[in-house]
ZAMARVO-18189 format. One record per atom (N, C-alpha, C, O): residue number from 1; atom name; z, y negated, x negated. Coordinates in pm, 1 decimal, always signed. Layout:
N
- NUM, CA, Z, Y, X
...
***
This chain:
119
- 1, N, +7535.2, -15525.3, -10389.6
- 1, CA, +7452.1, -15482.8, -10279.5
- 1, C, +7324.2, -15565.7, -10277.2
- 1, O, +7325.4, -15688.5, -10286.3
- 2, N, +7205.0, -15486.4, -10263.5
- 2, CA, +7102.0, -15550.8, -10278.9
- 2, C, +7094.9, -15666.9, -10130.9
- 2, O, +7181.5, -15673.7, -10043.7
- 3, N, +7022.1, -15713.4, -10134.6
- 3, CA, +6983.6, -15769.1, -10004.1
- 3, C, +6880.8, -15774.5, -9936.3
- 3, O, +6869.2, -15765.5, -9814.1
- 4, N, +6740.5, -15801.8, -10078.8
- 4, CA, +6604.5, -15760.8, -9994.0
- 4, C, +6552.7, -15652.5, -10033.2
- 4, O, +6605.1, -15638.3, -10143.7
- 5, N, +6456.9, -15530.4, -10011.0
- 5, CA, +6399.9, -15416.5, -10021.0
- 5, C, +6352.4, -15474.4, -10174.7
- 5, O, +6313.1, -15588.4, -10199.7
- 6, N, +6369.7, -15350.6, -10278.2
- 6, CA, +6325.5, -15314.3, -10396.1
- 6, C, +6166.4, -15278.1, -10405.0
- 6, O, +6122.4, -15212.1, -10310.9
- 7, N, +6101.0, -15304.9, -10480.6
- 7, CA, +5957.8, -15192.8, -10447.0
- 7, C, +5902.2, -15176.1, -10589.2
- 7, O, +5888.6, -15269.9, -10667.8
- 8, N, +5867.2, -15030.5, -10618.4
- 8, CA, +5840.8, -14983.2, -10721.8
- 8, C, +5718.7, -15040.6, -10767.9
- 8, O, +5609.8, -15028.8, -10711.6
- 9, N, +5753.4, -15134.3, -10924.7
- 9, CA, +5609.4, -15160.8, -10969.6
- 9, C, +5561.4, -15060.7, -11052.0
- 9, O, +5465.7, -15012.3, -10991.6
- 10, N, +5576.7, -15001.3, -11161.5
- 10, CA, +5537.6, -14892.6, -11217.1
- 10, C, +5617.5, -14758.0, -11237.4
- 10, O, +5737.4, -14742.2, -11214.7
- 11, N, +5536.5, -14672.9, -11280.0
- 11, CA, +5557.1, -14532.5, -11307.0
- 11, C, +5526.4, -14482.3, -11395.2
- 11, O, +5408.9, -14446.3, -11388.2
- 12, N, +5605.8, -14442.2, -11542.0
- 12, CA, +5610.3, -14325.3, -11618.6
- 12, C, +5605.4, -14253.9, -11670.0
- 12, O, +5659.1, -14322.7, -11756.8
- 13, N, +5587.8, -14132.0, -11732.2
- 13, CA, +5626.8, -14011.8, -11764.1
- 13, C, +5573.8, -13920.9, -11886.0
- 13, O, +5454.5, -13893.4, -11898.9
- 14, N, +5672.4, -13877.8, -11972.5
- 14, CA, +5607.9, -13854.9, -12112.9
- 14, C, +5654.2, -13676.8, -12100.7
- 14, O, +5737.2, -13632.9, -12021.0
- 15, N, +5586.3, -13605.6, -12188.4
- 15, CA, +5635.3, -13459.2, -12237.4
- 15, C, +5601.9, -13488.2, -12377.7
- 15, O, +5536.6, -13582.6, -12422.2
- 16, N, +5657.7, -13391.3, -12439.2
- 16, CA, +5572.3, -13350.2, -12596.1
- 16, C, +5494.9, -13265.1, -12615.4
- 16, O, +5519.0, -13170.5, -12540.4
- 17, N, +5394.4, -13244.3, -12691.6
- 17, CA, +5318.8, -13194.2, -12681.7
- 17, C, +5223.5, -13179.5, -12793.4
- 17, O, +5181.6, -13290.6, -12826.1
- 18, N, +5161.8, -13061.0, -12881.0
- 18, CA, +5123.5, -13045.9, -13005.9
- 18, C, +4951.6, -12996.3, -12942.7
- 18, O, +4908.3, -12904.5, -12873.1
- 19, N, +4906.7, -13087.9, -12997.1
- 19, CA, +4679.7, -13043.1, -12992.0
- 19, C, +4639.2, -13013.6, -13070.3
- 19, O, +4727.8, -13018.5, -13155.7
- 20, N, +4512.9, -12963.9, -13132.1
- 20, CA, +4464.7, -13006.9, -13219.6
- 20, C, +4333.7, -13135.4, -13229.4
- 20, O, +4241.0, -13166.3, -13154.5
- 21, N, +4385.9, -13189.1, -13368.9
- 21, CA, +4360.1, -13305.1, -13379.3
- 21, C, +4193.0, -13284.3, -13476.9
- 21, O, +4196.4, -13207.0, -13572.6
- 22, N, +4078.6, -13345.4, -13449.0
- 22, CA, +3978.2, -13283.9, -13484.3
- 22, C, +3840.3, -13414.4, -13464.2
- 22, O, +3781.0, -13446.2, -13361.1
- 23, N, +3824.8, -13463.5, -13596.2
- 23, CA, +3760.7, -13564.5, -13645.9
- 23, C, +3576.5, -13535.1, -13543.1
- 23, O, +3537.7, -13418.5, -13535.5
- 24, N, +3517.7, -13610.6, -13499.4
- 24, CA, +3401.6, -13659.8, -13451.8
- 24, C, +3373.3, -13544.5, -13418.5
- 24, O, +3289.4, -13478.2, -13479.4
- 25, N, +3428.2, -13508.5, -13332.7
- 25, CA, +3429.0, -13408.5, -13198.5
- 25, C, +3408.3, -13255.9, -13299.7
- 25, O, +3292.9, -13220.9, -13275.0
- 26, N, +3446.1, -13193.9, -13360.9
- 26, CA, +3449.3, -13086.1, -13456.8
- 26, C, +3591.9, -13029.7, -13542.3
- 26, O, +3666.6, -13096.4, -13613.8
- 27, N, +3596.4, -12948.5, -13523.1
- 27, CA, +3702.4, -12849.5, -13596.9
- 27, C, +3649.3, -12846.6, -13737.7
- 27, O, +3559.5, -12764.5, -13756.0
- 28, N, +3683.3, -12913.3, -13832.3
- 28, CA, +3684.1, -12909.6, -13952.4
- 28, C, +3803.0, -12872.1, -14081.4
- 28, O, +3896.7, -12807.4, -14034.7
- 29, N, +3815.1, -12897.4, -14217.0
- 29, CA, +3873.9, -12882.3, -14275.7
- 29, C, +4007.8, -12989.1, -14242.3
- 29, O, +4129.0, -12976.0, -14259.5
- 30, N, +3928.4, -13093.5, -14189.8
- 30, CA, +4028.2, -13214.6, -14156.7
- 30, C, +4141.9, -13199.5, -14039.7
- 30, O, +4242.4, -13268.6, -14022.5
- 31, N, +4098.1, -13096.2, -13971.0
- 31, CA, +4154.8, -13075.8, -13855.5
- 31, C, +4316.2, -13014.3, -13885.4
- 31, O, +4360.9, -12941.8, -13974.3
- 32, N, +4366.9, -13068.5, -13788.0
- 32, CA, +4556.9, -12995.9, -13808.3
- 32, C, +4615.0, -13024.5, -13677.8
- 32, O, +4605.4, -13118.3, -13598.7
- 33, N, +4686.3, -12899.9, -13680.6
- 33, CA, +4803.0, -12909.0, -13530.1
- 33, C, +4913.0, -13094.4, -13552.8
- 33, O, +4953.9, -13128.9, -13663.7
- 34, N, +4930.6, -13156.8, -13458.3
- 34, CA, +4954.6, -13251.0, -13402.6
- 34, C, +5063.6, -13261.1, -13307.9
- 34, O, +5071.6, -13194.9, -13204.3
- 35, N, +5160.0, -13360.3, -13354.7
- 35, CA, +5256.4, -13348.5, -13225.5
- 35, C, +5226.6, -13513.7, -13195.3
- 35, O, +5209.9, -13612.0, -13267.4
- 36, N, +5229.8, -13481.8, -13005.0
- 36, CA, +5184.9, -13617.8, -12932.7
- 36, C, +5337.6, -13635.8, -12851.3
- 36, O, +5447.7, -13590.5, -12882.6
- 37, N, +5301.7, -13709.7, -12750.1
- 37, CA, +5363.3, -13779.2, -12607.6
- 37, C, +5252.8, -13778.5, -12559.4
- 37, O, +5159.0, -13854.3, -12584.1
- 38, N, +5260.3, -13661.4, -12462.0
- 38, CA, +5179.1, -13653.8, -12325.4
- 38, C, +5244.9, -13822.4, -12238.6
- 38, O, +5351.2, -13883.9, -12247.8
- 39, N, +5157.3, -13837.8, -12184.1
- 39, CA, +5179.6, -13942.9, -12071.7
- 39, C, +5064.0, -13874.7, -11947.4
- 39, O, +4943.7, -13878.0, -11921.9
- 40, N, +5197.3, -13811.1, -11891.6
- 40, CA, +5188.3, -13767.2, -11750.7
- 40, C, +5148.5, -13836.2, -11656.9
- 40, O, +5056.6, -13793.7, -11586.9
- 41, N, +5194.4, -13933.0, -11637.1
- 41, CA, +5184.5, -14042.2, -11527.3
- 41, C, +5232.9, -14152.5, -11532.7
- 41, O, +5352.7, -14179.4, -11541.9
- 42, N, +5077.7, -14278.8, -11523.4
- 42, CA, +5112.1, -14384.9, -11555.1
- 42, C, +5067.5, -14451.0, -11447.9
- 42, O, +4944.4, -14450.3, -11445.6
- 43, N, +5128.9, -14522.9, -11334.4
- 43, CA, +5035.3, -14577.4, -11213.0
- 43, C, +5162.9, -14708.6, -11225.9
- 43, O, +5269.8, -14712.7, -11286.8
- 44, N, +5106.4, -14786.1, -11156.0
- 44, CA, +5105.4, -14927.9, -11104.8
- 44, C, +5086.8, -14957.7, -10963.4
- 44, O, +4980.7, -14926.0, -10909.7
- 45, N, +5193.1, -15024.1, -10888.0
- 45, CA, +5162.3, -15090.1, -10740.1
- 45, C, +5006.4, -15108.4, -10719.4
- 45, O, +4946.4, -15158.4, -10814.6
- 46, N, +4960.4, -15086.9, -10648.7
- 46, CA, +4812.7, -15145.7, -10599.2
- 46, C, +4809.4, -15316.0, -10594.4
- 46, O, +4736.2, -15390.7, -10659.3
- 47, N, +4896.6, -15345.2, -10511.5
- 47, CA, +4916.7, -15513.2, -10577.6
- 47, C, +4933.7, -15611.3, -10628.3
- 47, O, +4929.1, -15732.8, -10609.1
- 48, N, +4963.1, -15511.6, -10726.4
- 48, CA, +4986.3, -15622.1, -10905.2
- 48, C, +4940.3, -15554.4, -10992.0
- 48, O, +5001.7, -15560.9, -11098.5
- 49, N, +4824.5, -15467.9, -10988.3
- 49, CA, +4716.1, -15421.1, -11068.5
- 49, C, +4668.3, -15534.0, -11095.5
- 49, O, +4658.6, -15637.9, -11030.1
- 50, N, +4627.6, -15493.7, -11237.9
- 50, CA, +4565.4, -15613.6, -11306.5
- 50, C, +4652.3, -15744.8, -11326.1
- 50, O, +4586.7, -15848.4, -11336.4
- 51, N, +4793.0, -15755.9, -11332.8
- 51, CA, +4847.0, -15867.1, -11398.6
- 51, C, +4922.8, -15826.3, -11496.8
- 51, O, +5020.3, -15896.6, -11524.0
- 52, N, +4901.6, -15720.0, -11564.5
- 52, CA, +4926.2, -15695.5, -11709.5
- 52, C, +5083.5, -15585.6, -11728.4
- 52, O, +5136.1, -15548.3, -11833.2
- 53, N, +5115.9, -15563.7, -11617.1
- 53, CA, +5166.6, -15436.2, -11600.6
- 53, C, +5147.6, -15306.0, -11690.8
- 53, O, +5237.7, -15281.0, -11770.9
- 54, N, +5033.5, -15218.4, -11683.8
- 54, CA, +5002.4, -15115.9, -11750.1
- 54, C, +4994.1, -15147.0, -11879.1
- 54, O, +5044.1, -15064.9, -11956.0
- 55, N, +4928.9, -15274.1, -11940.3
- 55, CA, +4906.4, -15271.9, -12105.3
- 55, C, +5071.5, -15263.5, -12138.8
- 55, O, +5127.1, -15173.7, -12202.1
- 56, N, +5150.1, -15413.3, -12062.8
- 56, CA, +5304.7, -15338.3, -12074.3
- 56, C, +5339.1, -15234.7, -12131.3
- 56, O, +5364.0, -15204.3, -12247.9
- 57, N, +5337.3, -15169.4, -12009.5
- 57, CA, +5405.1, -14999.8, -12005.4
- 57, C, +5348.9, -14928.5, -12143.1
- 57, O, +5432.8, -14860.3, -12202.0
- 58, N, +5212.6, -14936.0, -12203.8
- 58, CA, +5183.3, -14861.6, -12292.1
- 58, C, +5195.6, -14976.2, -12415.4
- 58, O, +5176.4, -14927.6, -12526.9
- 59, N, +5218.7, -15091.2, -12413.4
- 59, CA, +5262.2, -15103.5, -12540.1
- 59, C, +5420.9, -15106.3, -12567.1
- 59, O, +5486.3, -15115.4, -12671.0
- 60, N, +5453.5, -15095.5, -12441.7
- 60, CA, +5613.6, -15052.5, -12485.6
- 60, C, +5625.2, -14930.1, -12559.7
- 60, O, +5685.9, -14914.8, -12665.7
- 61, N, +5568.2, -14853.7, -12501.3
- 61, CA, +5551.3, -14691.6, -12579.9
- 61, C, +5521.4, -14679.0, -12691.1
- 61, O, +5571.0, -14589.8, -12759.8
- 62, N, +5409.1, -14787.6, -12750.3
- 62, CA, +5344.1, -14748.0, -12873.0
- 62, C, +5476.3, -14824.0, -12942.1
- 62, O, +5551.6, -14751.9, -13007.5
- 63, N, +5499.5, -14928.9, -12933.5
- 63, CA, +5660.3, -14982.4, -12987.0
- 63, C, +5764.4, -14874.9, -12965.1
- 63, O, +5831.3, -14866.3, -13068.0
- 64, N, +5792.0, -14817.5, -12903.3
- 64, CA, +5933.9, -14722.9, -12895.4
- 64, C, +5859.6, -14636.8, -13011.6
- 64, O, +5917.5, -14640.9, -13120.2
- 65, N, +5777.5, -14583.6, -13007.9
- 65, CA, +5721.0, -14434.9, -13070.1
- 65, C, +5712.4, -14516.7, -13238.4
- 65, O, +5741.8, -14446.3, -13335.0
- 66, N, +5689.2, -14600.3, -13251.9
- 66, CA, +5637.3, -14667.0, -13411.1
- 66, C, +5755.8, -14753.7, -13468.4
- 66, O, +5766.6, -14790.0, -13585.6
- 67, N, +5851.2, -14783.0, -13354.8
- 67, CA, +5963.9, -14869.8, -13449.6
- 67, C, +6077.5, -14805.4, -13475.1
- 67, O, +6161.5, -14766.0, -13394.3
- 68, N, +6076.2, -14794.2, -13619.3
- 68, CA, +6199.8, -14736.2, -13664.6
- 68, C, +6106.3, -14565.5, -13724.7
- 68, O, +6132.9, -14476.7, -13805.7
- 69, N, +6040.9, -14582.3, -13669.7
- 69, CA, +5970.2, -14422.5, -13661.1
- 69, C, +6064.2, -14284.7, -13598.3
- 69, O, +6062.6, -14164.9, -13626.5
- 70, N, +6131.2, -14353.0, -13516.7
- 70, CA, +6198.6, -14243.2, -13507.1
- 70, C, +6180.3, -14058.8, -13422.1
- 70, O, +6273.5, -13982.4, -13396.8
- 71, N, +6031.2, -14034.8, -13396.8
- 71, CA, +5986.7, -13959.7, -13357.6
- 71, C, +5939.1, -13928.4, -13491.6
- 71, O, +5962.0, -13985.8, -13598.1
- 72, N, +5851.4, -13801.6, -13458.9
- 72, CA, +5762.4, -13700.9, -13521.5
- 72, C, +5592.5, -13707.7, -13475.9
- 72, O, +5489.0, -13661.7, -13524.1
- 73, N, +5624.6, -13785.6, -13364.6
- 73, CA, +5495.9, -13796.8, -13248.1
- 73, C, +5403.3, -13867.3, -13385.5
- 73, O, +5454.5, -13918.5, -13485.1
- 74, N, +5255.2, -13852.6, -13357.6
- 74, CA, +5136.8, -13933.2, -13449.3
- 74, C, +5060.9, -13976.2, -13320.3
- 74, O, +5007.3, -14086.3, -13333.6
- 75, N, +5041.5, -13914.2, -13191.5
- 75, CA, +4999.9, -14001.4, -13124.5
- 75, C, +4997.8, -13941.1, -12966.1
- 75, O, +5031.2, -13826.4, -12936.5
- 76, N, +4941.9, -14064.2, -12853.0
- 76, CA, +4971.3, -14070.3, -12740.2
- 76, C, +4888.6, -13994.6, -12708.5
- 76, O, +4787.7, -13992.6, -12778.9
- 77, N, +4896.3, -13901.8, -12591.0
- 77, CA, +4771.4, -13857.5, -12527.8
- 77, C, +4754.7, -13866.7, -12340.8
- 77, O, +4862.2, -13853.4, -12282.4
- 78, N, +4653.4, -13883.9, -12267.4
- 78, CA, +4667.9, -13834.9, -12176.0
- 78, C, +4530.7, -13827.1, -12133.9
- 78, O, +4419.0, -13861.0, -12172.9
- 79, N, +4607.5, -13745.6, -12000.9
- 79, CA, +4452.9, -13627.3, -11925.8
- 79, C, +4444.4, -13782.9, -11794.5
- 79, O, +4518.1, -13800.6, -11697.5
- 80, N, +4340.4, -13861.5, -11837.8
- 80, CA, +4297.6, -13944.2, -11750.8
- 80, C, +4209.6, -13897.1, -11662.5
- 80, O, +4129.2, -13809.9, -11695.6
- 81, N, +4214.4, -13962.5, -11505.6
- 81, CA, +4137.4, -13926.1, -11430.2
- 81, C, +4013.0, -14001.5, -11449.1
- 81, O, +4000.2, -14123.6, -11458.4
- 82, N, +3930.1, -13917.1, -11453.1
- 82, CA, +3772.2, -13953.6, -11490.8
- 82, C, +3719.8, -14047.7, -11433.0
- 82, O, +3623.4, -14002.3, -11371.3
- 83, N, +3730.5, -14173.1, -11415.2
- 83, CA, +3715.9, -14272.1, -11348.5
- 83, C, +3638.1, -14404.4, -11403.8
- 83, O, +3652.6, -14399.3, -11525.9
- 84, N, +3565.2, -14516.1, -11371.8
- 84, CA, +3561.2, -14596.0, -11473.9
- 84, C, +3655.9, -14683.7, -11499.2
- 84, O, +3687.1, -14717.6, -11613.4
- 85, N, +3711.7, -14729.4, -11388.4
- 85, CA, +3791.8, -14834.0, -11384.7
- 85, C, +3905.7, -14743.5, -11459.2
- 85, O, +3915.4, -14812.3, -11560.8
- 86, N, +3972.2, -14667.1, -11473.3
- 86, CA, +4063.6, -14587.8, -11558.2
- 86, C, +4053.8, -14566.4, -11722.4
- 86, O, +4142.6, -14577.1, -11806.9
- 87, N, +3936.5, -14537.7, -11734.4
- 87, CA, +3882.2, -14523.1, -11867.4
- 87, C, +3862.7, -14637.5, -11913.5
- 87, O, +3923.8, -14657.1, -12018.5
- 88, N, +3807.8, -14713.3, -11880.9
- 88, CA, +3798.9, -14861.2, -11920.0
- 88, C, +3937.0, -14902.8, -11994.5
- 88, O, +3965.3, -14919.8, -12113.1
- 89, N, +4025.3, -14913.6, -11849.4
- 89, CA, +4178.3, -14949.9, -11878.2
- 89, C, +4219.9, -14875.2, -12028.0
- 89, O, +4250.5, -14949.7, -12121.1
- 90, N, +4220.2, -14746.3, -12045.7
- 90, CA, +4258.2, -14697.4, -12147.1
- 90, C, +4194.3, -14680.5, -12294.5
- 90, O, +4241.4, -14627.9, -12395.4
- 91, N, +4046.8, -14755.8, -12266.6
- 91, CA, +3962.6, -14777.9, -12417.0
- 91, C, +4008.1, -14917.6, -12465.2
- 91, O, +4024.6, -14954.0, -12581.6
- 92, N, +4032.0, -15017.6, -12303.6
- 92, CA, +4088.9, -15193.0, -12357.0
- 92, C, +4198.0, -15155.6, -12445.6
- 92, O, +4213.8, -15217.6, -12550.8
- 93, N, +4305.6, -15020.8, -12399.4
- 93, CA, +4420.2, -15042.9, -12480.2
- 93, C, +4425.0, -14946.9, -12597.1
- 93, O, +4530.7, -14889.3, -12622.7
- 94, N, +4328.7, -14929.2, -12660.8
- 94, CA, +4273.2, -14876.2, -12796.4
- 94, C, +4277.7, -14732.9, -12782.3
- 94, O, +4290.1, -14667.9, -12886.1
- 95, N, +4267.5, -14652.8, -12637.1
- 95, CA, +4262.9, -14479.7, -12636.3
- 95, C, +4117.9, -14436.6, -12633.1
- 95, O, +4031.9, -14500.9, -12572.9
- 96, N, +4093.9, -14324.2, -12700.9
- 96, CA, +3956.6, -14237.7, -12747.8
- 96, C, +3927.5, -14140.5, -12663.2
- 96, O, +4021.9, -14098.0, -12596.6
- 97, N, +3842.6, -14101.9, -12650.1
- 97, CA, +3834.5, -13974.7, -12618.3
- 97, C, +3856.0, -13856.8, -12716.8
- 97, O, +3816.3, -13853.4, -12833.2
- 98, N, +3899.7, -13796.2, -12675.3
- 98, CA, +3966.3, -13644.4, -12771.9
- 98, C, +3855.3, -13552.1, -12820.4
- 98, O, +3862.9, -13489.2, -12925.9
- 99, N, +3719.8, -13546.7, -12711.0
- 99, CA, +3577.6, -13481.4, -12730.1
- 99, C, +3493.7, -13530.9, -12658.8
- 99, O, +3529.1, -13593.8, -12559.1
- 100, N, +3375.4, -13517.2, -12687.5
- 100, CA, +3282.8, -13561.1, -12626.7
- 100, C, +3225.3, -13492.0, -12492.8
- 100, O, +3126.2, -13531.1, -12431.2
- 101, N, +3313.0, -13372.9, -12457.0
- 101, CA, +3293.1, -13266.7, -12359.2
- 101, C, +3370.7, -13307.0, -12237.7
- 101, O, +3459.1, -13392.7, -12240.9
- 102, N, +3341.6, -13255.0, -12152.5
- 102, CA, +3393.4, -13249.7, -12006.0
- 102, C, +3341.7, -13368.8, -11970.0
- 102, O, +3390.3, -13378.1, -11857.3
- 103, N, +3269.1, -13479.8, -11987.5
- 103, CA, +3213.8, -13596.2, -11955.5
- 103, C, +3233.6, -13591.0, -11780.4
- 103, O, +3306.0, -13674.4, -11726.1
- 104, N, +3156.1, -13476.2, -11693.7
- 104, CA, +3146.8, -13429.6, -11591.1
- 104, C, +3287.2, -13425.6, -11490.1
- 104, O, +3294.1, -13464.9, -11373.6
- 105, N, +3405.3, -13359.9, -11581.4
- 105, CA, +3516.0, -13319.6, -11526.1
- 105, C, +3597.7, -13408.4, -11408.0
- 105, O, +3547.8, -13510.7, -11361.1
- 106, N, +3689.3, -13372.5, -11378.4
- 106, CA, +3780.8, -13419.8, -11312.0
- 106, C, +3858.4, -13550.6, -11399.8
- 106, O, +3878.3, -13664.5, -11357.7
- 107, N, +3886.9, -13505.4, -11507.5
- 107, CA, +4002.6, -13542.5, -11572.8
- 107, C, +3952.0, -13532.0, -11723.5
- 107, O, +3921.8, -13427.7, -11781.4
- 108, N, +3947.6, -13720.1, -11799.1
- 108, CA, +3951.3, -13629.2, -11967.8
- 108, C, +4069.3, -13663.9, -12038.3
- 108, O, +4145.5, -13746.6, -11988.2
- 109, N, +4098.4, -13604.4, -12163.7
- 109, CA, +4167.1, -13615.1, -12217.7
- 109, C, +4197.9, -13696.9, -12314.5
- 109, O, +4224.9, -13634.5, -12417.1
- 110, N, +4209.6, -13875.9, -12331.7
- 110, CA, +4227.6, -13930.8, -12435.4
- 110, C, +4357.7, -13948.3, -12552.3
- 110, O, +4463.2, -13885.6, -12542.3
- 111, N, +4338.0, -14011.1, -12624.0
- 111, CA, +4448.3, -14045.0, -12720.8
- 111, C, +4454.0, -14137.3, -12793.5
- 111, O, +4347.1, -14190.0, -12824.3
- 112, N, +4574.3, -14189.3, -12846.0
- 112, CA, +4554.0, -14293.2, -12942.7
- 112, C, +4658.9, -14283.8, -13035.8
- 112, O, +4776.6, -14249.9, -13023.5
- 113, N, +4589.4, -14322.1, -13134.4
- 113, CA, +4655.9, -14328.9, -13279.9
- 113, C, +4758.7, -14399.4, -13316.1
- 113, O, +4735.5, -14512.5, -13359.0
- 114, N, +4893.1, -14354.1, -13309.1
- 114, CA, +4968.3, -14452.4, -13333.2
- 114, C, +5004.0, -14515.5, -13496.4
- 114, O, +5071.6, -14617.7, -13508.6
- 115, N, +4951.1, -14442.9, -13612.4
- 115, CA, +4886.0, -14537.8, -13698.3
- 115, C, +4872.5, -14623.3, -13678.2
- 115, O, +4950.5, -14713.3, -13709.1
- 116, N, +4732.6, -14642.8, -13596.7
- 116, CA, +4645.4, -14793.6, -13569.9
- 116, C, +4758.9, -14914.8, -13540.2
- 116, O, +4748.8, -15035.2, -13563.8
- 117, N, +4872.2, -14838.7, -13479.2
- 117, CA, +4958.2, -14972.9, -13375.9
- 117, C, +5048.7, -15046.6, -13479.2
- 117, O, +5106.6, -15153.7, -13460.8
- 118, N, +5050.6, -14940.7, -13632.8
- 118, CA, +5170.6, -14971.7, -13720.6
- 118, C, +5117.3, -15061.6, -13830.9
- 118, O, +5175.9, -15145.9, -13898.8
- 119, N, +4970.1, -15014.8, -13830.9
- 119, CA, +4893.7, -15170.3, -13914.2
- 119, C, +4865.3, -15294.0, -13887.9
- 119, O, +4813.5, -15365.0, -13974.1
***
């Protein structure tokens, strides 16, 4: 039996999910269908933002997804909210942008190579 109140530090959530994958913002010869891990939702307490929580959470992932190889996945993706402080967070932890479009939007779509994590 617990004794003092629990409180959720982070949150979550993967699908699978196939894009296409498409070199310096262009559909080329290089280009090929792709299977990822959506990451749906990744949030953090408001009060222990910024003590290293989120890099956590996503380098646990890039470790589950690259050791052993036991997926099919080549890489992470998610529809970040267009933010700076968000985007930031997710370029420190080596994610791209997918195109150079929707700059404007709500929401873009980055990714990262899980290659990169296995060299």
């Amino acid at each position: 039996m617990l004794r003092r109140p629990v409180e959720l530090a982070t949150v979550c959530c993967l699908s699978a999910h196939s894009f296409i994958c498409c070199l310096n913002d262009r559909l080329s010869a290089e280009a090929a269908l792709r299977s990822a891990a959506k990451i749906g939702r990744l949030g953090v307490a408001e009060k222990i933002q910024r003590d290293g929580y989120g890099k956590k959470v996503l380098d646990y992932l890039k470790m589950s997804f690259t050791t052993g190889i036991k997926t099919g996945c080549r890489f992470l993706i998610i529809d970040a909210y267009n933010n700076e402080k968000l985007t930031n967070f997710y370029h420190k932890n080596g994610f791209r942008y997918l195109t150079g479009e929707h700059v404007g939007d709500t929401t873009r779509i980055m990714y990262f190579d899980l290659i990169r994590f296995i060299r």
